[in-house]
N, C-alpha and C positions, 0 to 999 in steps of 0.2 A: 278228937275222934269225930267224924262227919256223922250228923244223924241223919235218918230218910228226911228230914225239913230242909236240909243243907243241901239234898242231894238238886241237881238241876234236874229238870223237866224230865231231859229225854231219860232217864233213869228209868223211866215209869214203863215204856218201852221196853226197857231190857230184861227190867225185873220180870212184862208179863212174857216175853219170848222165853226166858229160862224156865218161868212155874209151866210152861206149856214145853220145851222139852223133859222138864222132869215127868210131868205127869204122863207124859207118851206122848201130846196130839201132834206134837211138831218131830219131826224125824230126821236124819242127811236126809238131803236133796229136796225135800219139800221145801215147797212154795210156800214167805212168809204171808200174812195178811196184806192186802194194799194200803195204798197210806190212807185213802179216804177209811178204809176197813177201820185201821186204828184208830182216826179219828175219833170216829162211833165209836168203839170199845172203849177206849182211855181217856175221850172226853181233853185231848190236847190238839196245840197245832200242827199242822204241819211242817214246819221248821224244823219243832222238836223232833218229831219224827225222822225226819231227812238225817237229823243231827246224827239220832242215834244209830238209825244203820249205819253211817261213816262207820262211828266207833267199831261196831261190829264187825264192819267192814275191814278195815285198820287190822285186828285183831286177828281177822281170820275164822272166824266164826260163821260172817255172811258173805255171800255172791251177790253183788246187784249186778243186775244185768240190763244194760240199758234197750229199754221198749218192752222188757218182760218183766220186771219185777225181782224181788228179793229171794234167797234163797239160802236155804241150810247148807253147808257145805257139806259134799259126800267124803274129802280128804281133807287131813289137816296135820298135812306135813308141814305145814307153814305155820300151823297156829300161835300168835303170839309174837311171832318170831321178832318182824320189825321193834316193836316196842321195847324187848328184851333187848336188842342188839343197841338199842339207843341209850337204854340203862346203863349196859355193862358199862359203855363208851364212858358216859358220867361217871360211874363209878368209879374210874381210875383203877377198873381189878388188873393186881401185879402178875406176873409171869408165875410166880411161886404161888399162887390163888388157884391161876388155870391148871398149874400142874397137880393142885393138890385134888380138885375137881377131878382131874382126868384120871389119877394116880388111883382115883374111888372108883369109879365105874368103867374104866377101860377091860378089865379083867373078866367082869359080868358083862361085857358088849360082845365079848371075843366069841365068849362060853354062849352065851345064849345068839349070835349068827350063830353058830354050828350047828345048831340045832335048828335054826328057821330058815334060814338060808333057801332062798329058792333057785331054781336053774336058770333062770335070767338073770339071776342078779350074781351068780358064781360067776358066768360068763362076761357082766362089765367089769365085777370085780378081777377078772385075768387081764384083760385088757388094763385096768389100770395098774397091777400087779408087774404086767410088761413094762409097761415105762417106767415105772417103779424103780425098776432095777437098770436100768439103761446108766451111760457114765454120763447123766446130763449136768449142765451147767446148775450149782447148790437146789439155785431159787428153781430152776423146772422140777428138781426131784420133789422140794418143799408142795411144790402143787399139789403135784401126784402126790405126796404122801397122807396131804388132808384128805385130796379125795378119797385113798382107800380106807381112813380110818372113819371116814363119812358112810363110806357104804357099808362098814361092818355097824354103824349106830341103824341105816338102816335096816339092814336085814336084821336086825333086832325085835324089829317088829313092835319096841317100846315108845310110844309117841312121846312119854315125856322123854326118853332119851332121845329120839328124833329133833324134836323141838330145842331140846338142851344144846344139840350140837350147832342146829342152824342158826341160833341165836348167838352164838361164841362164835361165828365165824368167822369177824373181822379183826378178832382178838387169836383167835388158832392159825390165821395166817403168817404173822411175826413172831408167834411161839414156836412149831413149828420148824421155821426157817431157822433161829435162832437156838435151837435143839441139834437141827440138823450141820449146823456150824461148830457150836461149840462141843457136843457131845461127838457125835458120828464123825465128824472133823478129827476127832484127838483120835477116836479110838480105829480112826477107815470105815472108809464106804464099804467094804466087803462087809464092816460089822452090820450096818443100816438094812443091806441088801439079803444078808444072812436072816437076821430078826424076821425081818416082815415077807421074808421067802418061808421060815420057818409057822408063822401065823396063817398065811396064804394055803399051806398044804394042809393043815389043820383042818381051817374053815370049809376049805372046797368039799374034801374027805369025811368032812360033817363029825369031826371029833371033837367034842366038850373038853374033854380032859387036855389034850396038847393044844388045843386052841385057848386056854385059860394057863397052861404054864408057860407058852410060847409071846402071849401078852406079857404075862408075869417079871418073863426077862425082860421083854424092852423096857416096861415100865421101870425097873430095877437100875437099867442102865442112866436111864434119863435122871433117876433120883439122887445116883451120886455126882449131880451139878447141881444137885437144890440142898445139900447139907451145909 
């Protein structure tokens, strides 16, 4: 277990950025302190300093902006994302991992778009819902089909499912592809185009209910190749 003695320098940095957005003073979008600022305040150098914005930076947390200074991030659809995407990689997670992950929360992604779904985002979600169903070669449908299951995590409106999905993305590319081969392969494209024509009307029409049993099938389909 690291204790605060073990932790490095820039730690000291982060720890006081975070008690300063719990306690309110730091907000999105404000401006963090400058480095000479922290210097005074934290009593370290500026290396450390430098260090730790990286991290934050990394993270997703901060904006540096070169010639203006640091900054609270006003979105963080990206939060984290890199680093998780680098874990997964290490991690060796099997296709039966991701599906069990998807198999949990794809049903409450469906159900809750329906419900947030805005009109810009109905409208790219048609456009990707187009090609969607087009007779493209496996791998163009496979694109399209992360994408749309990407825009219903976001119209979600849930950041950790936002974040969840961006970070599994180099891992949902081969799943996926490899669903849309083996599953939708055996069973026909019309099945594939059927399912997520049947989720599409749901979500646009802003219905929880058929937009959570119309997930429900696909999810169902895809699970009898993981028995």
């Amino acid at each position: 277990m690291i204790t605060k003695e073990d932790k490095p320098i820039y730690f000291k940095v982060i720890e006081y950025i975070k008690k300063q957005v719990e306690s309110g003073q730091l907000l999105k979008g404000d401006k963090i302190p400058t480095e000479r600022q922290l210097v005074e305040l934290l009593g370290i150098g500026r290396n450390s300093i430098r260090e730790a914005l990286k991290v934050l930076d990394t993270i997703g947390i901060v904006d540096r902006r070169q010639g203006d200074g640091s900054y609270i991030r006003e979105e963080f659809y990206n939060w984290f994302s890199e680093p998780m995407r680098i874990a997964f990689m290490l991690s060796e997670t099997n296709k039966k991992e991701i599906f069990e992950f998807r198999n949990m929360i794809e049903v409450e992604i469906a159900t809750l778009a329906a419900q947030r779904i805005t009109d810009e985002e109905i409208e790219e979600l048609k456009v990707c819902h187009d090609k969607l169903i087009e007779k493209n070669e496996e791998q163009i449908n496979a694109k399209y089909d992360k994408i749309f299951h990407s825009l219903l995590a976001k119209a979600s409106k849930n950041m950790i499912i936002i974040n969840s999905y961006n970070s599994m993305d180099y891992m949902l590319d081969q799943f996926i592809y490899n669903i849309r081969v083996d599953a939708f392969n055996s069973e026909g494209r019309e099945l594939a185009s059927r399912i997520h024509h049947e989720i599409f009307e749901a979500i646009i029409h802003r219905n929880p209910k058929l937009a959570r049993e119309a997930m429900k099938k696909h999810m169902d389909v895809i699970k009898r190749y993981y028995n």
